[in-house]
KOLDRENBA-616742 format. One line per 2 residues: number of its first residue (from 1); their letters; for each residue y, x, z of C-alpha. Coordinates in nm, 4 decimals. Layout:
N
NUM = A = Y/X/Z  ...
//
This chain:
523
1 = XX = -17.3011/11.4371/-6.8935  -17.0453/11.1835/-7.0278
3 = XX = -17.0826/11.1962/-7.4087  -16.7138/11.1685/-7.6191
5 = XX = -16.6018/10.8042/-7.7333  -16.7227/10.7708/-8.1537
7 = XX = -16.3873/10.7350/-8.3135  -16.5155/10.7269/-8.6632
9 = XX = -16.2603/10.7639/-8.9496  -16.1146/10.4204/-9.0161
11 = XX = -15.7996/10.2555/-8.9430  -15.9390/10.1960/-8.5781
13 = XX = -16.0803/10.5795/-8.5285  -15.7400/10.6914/-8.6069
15 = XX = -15.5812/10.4382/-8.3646  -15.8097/10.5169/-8.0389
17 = XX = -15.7537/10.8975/-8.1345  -15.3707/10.8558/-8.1254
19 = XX = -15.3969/10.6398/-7.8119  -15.6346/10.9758/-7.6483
21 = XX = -15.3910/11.2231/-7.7128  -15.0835/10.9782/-7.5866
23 = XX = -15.2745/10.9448/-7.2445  -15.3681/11.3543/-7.2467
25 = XX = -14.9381/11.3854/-7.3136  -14.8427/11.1598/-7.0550
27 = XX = -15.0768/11.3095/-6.7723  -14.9050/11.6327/-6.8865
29 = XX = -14.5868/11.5059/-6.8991  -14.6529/11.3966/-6.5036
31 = XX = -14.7964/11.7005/-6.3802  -14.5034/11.9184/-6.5229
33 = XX = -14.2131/11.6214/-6.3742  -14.3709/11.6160/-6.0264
35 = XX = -14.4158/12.0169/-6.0339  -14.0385/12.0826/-6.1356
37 = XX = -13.9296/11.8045/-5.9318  -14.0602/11.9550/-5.6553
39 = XX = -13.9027/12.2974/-5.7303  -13.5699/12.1410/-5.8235
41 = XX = -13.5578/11.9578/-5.4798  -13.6648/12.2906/-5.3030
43 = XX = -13.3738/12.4335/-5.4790  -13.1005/12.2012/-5.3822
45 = XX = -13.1962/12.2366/-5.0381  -13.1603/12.6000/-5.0255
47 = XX = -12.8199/12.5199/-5.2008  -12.7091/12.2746/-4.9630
49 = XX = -12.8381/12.5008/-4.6892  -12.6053/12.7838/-4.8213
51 = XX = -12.2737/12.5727/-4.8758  -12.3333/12.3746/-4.5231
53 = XX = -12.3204/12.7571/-4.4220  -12.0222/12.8566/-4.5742
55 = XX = -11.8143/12.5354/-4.4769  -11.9126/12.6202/-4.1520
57 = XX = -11.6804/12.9167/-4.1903  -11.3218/12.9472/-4.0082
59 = XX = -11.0427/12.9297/-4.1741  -10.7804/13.2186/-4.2042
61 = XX = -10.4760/13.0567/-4.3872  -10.2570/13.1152/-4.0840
63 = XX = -10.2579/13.4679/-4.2103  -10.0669/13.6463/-4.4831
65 = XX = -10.3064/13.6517/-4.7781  -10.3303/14.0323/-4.8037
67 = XX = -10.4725/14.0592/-4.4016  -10.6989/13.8127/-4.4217
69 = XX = -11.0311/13.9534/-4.3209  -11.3234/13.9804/-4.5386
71 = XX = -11.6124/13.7426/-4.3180  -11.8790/13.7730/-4.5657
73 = XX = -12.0968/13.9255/-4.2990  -12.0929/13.6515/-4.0583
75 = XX = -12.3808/13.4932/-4.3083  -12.5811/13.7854/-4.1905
77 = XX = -12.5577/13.7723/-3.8103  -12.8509/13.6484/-3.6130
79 = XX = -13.2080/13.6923/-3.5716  -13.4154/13.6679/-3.9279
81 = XX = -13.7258/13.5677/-3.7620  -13.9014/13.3410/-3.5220
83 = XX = -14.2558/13.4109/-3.3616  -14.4970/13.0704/-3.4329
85 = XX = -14.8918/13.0927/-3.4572  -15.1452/12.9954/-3.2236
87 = XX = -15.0707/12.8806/-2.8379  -15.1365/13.0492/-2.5429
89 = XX = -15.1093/12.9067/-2.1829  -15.0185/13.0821/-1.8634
91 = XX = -15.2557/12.8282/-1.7327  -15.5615/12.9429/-1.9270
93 = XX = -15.4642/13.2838/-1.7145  -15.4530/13.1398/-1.3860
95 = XX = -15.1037/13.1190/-1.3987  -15.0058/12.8640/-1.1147
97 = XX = -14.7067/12.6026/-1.1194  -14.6513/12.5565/-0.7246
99 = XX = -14.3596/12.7532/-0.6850  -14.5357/12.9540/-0.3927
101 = XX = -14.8346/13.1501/-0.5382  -14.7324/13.4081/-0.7204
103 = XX = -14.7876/13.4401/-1.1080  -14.6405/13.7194/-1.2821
105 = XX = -14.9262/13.8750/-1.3362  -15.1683/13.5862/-1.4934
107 = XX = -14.8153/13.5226/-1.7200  -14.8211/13.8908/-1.8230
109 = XX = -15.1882/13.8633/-1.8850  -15.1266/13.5965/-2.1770
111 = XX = -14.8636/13.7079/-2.3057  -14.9676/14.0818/-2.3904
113 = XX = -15.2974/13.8749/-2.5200  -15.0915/13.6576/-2.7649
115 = XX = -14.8881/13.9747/-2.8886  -15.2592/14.2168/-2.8963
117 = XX = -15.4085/13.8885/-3.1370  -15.1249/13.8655/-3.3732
119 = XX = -14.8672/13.6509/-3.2379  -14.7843/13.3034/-3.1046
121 = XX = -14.6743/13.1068/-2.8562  -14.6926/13.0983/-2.4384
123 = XX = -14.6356/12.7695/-2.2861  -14.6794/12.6774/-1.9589
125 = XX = -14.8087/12.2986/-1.7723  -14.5486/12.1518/-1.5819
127 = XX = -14.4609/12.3304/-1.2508  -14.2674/12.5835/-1.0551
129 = XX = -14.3600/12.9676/-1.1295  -14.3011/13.2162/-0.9157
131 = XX = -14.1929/13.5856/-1.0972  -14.1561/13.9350/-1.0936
133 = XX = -14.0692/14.1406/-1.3811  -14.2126/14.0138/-1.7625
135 = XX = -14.2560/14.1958/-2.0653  -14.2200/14.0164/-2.3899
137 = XX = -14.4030/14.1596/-2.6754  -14.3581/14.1469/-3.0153
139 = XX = -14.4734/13.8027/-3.2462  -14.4560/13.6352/-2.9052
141 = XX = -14.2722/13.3189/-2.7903  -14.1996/13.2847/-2.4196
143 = XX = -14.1425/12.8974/-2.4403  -14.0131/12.7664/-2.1179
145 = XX = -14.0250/12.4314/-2.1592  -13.7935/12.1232/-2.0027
147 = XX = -14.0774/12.0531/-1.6616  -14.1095/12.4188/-1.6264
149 = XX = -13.8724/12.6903/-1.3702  -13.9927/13.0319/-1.3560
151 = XX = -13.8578/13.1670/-0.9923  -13.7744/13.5125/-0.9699
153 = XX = -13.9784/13.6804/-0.6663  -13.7157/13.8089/-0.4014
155 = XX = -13.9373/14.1257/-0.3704  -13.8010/14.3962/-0.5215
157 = XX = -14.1083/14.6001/-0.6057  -14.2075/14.3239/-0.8983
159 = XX = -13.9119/14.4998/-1.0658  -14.0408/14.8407/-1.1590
161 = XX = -13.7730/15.0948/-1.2502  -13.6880/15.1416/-1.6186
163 = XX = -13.4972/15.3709/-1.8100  -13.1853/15.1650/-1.9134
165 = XX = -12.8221/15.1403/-1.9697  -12.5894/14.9412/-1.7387
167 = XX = -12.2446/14.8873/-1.6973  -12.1587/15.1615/-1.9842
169 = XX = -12.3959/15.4487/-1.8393  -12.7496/15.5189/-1.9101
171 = XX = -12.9626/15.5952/-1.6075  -13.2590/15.4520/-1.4139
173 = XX = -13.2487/15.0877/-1.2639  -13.4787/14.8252/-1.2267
175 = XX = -13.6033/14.5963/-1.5094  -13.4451/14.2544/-1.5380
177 = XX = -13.6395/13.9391/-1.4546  -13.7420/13.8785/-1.8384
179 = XX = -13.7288/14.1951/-2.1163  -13.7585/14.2277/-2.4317
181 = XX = -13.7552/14.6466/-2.4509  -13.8557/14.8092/-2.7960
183 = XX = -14.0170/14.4877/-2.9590  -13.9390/14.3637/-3.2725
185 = XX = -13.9622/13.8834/-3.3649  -13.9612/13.8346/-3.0338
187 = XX = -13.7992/13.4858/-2.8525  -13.7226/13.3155/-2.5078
189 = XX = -13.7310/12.9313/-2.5815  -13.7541/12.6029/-2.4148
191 = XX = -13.5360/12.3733/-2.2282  -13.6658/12.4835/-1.9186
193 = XX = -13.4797/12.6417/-1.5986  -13.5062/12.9874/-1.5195
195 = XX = -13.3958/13.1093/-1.1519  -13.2946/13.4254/-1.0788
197 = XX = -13.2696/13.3383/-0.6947  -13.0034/13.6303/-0.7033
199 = XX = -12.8757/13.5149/-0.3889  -13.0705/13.7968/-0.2092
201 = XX = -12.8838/14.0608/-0.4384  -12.5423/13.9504/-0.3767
203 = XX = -12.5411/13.9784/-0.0114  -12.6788/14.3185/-0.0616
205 = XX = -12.3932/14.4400/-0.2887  -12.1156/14.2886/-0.0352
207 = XX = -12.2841/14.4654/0.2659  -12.2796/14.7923/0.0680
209 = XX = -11.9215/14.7609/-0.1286  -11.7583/14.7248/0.2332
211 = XX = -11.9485/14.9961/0.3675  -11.8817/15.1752/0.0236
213 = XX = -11.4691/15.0797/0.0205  -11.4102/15.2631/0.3892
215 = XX = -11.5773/15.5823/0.2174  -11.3818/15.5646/-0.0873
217 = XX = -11.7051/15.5204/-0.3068  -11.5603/15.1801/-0.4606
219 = XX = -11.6215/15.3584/-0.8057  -12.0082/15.3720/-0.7203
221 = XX = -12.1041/15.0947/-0.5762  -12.1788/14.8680/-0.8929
223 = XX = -12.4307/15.1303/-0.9748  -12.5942/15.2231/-0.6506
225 = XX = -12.6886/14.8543/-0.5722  -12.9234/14.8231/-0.8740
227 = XX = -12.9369/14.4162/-0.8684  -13.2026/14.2597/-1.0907
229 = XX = -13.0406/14.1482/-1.4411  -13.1292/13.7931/-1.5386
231 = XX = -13.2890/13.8845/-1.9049  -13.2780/14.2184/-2.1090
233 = XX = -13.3272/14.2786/-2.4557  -13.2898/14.6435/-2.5140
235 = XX = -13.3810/14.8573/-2.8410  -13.5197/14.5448/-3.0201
237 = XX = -13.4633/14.3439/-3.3015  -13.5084/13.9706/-3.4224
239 = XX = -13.4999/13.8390/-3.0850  -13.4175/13.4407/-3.0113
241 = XX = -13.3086/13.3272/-2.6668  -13.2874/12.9917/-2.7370
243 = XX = -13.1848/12.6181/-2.4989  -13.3097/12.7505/-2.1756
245 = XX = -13.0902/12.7437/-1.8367  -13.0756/13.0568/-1.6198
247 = XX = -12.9115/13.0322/-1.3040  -12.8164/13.2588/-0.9736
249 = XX = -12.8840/13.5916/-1.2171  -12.8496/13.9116/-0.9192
251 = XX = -12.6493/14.0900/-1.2041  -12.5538/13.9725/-1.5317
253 = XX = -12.7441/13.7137/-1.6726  -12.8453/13.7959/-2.0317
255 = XX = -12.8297/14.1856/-2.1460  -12.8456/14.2557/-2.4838
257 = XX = -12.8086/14.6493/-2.5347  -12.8996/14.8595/-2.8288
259 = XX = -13.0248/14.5902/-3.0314  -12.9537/14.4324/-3.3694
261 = XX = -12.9677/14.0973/-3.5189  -13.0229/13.8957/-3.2085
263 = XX = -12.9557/13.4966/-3.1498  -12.8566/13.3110/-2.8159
265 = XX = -12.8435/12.9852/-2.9064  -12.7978/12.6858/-2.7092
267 = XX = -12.8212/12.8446/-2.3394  -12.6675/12.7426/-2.0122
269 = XX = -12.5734/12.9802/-1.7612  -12.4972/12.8848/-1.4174
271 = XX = -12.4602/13.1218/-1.1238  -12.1795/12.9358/-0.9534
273 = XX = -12.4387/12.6947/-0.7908  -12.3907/12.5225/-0.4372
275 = XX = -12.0129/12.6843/-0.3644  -12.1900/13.0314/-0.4136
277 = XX = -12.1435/13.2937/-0.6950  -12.2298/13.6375/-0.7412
279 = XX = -11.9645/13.9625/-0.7949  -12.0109/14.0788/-1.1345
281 = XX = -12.2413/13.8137/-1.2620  -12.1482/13.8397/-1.5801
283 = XX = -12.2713/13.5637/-1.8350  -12.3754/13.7650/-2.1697
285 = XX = -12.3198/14.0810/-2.2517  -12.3361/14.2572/-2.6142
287 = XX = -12.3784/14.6341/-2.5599  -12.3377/14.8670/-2.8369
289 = XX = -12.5618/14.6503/-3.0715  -12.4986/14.4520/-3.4038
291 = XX = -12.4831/14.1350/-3.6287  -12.5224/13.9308/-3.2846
293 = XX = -12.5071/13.5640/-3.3205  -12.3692/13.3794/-3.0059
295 = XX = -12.3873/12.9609/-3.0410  -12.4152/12.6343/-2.8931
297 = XX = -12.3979/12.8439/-2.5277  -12.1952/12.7055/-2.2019
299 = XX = -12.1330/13.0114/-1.9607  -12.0605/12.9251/-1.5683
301 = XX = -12.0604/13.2623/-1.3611  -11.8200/13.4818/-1.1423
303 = XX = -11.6932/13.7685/-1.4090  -11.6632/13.7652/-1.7939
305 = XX = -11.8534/13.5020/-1.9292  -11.8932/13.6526/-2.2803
307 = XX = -11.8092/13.9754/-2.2915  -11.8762/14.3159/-2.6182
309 = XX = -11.9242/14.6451/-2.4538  -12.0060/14.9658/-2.5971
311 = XX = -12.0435/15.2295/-2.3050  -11.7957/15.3823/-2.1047
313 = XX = -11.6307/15.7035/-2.0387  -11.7786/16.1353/-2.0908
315 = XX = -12.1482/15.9471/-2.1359  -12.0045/15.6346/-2.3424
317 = XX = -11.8387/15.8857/-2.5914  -12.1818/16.0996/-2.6254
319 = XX = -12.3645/15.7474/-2.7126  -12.0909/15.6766/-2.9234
321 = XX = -12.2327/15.3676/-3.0439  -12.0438/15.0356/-3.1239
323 = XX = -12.0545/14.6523/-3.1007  -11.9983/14.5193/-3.4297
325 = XX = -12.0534/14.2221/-3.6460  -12.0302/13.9140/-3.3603
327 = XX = -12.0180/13.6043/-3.4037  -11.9361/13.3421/-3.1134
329 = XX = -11.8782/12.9715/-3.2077  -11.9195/12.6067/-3.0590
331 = XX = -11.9300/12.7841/-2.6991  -11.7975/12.6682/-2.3773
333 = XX = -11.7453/12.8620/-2.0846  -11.6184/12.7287/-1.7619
335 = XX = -11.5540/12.9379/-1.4303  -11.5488/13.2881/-1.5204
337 = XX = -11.3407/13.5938/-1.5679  -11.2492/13.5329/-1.9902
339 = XX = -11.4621/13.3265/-2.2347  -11.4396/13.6081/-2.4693
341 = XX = -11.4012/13.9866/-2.3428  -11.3633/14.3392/-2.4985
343 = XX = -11.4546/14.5841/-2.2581  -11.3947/14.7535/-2.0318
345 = XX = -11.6506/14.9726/-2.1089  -11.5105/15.0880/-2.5058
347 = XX = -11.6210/15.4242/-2.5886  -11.8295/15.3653/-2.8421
349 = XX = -11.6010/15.0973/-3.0181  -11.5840/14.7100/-3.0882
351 = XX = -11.5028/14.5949/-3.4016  -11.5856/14.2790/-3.6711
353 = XX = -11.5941/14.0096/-3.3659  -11.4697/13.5954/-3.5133
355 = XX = -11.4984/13.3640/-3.2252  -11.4056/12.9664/-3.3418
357 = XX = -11.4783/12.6128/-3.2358  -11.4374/12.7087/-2.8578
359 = XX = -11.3723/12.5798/-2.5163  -11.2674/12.7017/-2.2183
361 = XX = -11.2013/12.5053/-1.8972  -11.1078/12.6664/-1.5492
363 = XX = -11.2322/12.9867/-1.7095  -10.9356/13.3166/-1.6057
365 = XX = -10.8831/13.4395/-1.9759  -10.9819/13.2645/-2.2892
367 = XX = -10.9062/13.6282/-2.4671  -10.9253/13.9199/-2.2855
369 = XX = -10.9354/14.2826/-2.3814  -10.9526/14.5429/-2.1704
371 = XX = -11.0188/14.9171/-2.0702  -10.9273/15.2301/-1.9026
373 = XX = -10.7836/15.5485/-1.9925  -11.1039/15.7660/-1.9385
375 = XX = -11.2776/15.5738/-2.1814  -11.1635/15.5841/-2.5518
377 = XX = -11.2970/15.3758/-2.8369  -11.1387/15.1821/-3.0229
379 = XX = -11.1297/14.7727/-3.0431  -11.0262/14.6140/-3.3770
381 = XX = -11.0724/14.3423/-3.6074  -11.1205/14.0712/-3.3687
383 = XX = -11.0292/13.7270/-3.4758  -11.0336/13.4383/-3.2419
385 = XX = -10.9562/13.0691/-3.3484  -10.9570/12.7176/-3.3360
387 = XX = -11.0058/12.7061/-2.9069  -10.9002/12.4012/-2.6665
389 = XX = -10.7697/12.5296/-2.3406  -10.7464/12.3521/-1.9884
391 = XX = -10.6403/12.5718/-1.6710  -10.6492/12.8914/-1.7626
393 = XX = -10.4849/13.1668/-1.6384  -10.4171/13.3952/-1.9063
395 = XX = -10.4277/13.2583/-2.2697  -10.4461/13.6340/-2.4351
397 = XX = -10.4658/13.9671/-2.1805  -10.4720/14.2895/-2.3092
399 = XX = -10.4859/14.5860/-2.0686  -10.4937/14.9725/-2.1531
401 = XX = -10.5458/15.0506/-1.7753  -10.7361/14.8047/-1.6059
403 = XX = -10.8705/14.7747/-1.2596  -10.7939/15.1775/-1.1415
405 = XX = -11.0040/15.1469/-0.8169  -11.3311/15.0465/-1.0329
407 = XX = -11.2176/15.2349/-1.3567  -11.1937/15.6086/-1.2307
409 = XX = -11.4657/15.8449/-1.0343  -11.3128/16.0148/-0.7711
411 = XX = -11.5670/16.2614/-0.5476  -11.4447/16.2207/-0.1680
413 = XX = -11.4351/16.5603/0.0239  -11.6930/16.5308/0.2605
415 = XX = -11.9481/16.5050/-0.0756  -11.8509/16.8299/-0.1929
417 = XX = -12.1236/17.0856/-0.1968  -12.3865/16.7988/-0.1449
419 = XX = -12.6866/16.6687/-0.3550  -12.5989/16.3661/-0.4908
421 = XX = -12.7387/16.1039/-0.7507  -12.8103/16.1698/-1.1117
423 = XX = -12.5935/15.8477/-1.2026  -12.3193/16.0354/-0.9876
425 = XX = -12.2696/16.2854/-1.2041  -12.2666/16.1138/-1.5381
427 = XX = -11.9535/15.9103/-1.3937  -11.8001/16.2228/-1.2187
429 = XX = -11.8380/16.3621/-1.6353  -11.4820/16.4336/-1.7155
431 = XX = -11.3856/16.3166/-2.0788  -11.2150/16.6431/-2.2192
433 = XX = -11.0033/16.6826/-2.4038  -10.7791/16.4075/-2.2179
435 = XX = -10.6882/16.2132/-2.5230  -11.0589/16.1779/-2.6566
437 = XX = -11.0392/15.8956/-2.3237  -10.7564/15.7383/-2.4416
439 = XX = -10.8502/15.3401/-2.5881  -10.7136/15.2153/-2.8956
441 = XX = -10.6719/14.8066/-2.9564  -10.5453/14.7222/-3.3333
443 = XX = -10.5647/14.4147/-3.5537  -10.6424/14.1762/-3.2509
445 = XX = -10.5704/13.7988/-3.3368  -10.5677/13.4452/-3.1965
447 = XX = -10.4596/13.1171/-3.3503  -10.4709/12.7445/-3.3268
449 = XX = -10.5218/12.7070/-2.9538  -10.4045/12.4171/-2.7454
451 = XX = -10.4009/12.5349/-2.4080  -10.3025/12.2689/-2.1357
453 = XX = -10.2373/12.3629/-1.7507  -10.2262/12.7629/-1.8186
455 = XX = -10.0875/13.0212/-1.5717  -9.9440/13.2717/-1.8287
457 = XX = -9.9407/13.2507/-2.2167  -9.9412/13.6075/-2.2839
459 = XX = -10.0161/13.9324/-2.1209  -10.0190/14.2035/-2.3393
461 = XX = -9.9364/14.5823/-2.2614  -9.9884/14.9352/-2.4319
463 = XX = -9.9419/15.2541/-2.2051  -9.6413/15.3985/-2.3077
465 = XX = -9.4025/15.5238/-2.6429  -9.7146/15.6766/-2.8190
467 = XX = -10.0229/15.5053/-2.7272  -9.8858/15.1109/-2.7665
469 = XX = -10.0890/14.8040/-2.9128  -10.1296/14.7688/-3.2792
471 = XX = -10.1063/14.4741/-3.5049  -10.1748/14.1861/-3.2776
473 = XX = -10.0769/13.8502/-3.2958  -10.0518/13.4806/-3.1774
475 = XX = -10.0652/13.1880/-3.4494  -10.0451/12.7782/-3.4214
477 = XX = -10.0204/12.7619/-3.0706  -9.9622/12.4510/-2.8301
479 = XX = -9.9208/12.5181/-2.4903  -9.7638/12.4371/-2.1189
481 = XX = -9.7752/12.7475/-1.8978  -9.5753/12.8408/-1.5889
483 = XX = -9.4991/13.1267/-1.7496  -9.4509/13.2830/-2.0528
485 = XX = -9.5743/13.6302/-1.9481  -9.5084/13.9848/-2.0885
487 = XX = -9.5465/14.1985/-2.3780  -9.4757/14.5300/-2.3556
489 = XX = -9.5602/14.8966/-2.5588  -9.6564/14.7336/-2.8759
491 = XX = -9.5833/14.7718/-3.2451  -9.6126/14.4931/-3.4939
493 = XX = -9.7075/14.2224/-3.2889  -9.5980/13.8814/-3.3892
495 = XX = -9.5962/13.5518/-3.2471  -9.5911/13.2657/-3.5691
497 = XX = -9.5812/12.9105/-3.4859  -9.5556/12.9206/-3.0973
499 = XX = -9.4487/12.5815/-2.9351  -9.4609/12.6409/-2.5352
501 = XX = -9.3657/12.4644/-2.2891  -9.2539/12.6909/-1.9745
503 = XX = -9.0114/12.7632/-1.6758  -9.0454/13.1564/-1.8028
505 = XX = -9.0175/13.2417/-2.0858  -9.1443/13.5665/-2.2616
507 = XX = -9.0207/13.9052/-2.1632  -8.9960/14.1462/-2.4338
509 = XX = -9.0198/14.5582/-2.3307  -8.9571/14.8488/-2.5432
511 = XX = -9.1481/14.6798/-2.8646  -9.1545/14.7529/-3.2206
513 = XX = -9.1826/14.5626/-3.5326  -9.1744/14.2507/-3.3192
515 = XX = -9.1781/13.9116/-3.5187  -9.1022/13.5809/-3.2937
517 = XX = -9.1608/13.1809/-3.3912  -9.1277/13.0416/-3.0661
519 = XX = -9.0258/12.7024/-2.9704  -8.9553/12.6474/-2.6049
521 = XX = -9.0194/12.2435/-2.5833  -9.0784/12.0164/-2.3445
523 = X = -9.3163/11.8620/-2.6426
//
């Protein structure tokens, strides 16, 4: 043992002590700097992380002070968590990447092993995988990475039948190429490709919709096909679909139904591929879930390319379950049916939904919101903003009664008396009372768009004298349109700041409260 330095009690003892307890403060003095330092810095992270947050908000000065909405929540959207851990491979499973032998099982195999052990990560070597149905398990990572595609087998009995709900109704149809179904920290990463090859689904539905059309079953065909959904989540929480591509989905691409605090981030859709696209291929769909954080996405497909539903009609109402707390920002969508949609299917209500930083190019509606008069809810407090526009049809659509031949179920004679389908019957369910079907749109807003090459600026309609649309509006807007379009059946709708260029200008019908800004310029 190392024996303590003789100080003695001199002049010189008292010295070297002094000099012993100066080191002993200093060393102290360094471990208590680089410990606080370190927990300052940690700090001012977190505090920079917060106020980069916050500046990230939109702004809402284009609205009387009093209306502005209170956005506090969008700091809450979004999944909380993110599986990590150990890796598994596919390959370890005999998973193989040749595009031909088929692999869905060996891929199930690891991932149900990752999710038994705790948790991880599956990754996959470079190569082509070919598909059926997977099951993503809680703690796990599906990472698809940049030299991986997963193929979707064209076989129909890799997708097992689930219990589910589609296109507003809840009934039996097969599972969706990936699902996430009662899981919990779940994700779908990777920059990798995922093909749907749903090629084989679309030629089925147009073989059956114009058999379907000649026996007045239009109303039933969308649910009698059953085509394969791209990716469900359903019933889960913390999920993250994040920088992946999924093309050629059968049905729509990514599902996310009965879920809360879910992130797609960074995801390309593309089902118009090779001068094909798919009916009803929507791009992502929000079903009666909440805080949903939509980001970073670009949306190609063949119907709405972001579209909030919340089920539809007599079994929409009995779910009565809404979408609410949405946020969708630095998106683009390109061909498509609107880059943001409400409906149709409303029964259980939308509501709290801020789109900003957007684009839309080519794409039929940049706001559209829609339903039918069998379906009730009610969509409100939706705020769209800050979007750049280039040949679109319809700048802002709002329809009460859309699309009657899809919208309402109409038995044909020669089915009376017969056995039919399960599914029949829940969309043969007549909403009663009447008015309990009747949809309600309120407090509906978009502002600062520039919107070059559009069709119509504005088409905008309530029903009649007592069910009309509610406190909507148009703010800061810059755009050259062949026409101006129509609003009709509304009360309190106002149009602030409107410079438009156009042949046609707005036609005004049996309105109340109006409140017009509009320059007609040639800019």
């Amino acid at each position: 043992m190392e024996s303590e330095p003789f100080c003695g009690n001199g002049t010189a003892g008292r010295k070297l002590r002094a000099r012993n307890v100066f080191f002993v403060l200093c060393k102290f003095m360094m471990k208590f700097m680089m410990k606080y330092t370190l927990l300052i810095f940690a700090l001012s992270c977190t505090i920079c992380s917060c106020t980069d947050t916050q500046q990230d908000l939109p702004s809402f000065e284009w609205m009387e002070e009093s209306e502005r909405p209170d956005v506090a929540w969008i700091s809450q959207v979004g999944a909380k968590t993110f599986p990590e851990k150990r890796i598994y491979s596919v390959n370890d499973y005999h998973a193989v990447g040749d595009g031909v032998t088929f692999s869905g099982d060996a891929i199930q195999q690891a991932i149900d092993a990752c999710h038994e052990s705790g948790g991880g990560t599956v990754t996959f070597d470079s190569g082509k995988y070919l598909t059926g149905a997977l099951f993503v398990k809680s703690g796990v990572n599906l990472r698809i990475d940049k030299d991986v595609t997963l193929i979707a087998t064209a076989d129909s009995t890799a997708y097992p039948d689930i219990q589910t709900r589609v296109a507003g109704i809840e009934m039996i149809w097969p599972a969706a190429v990936i699902n996430v179904i009662d899981q919990h920290n779940a994700a779908v990463s990777g920059g990798g490709l995922i093909d749907c090859q749903g090629e084989v689904w679309w030629d089925k539905y147009w073989a059956m919709r114009k058999d379907y059309e000649q026996r007045g079953l239009r109303w039933i065909i969308d649910y009698d096909c059953k085509r394969v959904r791209g990716l469900l989540v359903s019933n889960s929480s913390d999920v993250t679909l994040r920088d992946f591509t999924m093309m050629r989905s059968g049905f729509w691409a990514i599902h996310i139904v009965y879920s809360g605090h879910c992130t797609v981030d960074g995801v390309t859709i593309r089902n118009n591929v090779d001068g094909k696209h798919g009916p009803s291929t929507d791009g992502i769909d929000i079903d009666s879930s909440d805080r949903i954080l939509i980001e970073n996405c670009t949306v190609d497909c063949n119907d709405d390319n972001i579209c909030l539903k919340a089920g539809r009609d007599a079994d929409g109402l009995r779910v009565n379950r809404p979408t609410e707390y949405v946020v969708i920002r630095n998106c683009t969508s390109l061909k498509g049916a609107g880059l943001i949609t409400c409906g149709s299917e409303t029964s259980g209500g939308i509501r709290h939904v801020v789109g900003y930083n957007l684009k839309a190019h080519g794409t039929s509606n940049l706001l559209r919101i829609k339903s039918a008069l069998n379906r009730g809810g009610v969509v409100e407090d939706v705020y769209v903003t800050d979007v750049a526009a280039d040949s679109v049809k319809t700048v802002f659509s709002v329809d009460l009664n859309w699309n009657p031949s899809y919208s309402y179920s109409t038995l044909p004679p020669e089915y009376e008396g017969r056995e039919i389908p399960a599914h029949w019957h829940t969309m043969l369910t007549r909403v009663e009372p009447e008015e309990r079907g009747f949809p309600h749109f309120r407090k509906i807003y978009a502002s600062n768009i520039k919107s070059a090459n559009t069709g119509t600026l504005i088409s905008a309609s309530g029903w009649n004298e007592s069910l009309k649309i509610e406190d909507m509006g148009m703010y800061n807007v810059v755009a050259d349109a062949k026409s101006g379009g129509r609003i009709r059946f509304s009360d309190h709708f106002r149009l602030q700041n409107i410079r438009l260029k156009t042949d046609h200008k707005i036609v005004f019908e049996n309105n109340t409260g109006l409140k017009k800004d509009i320059a007609y310029t040639d800019f």
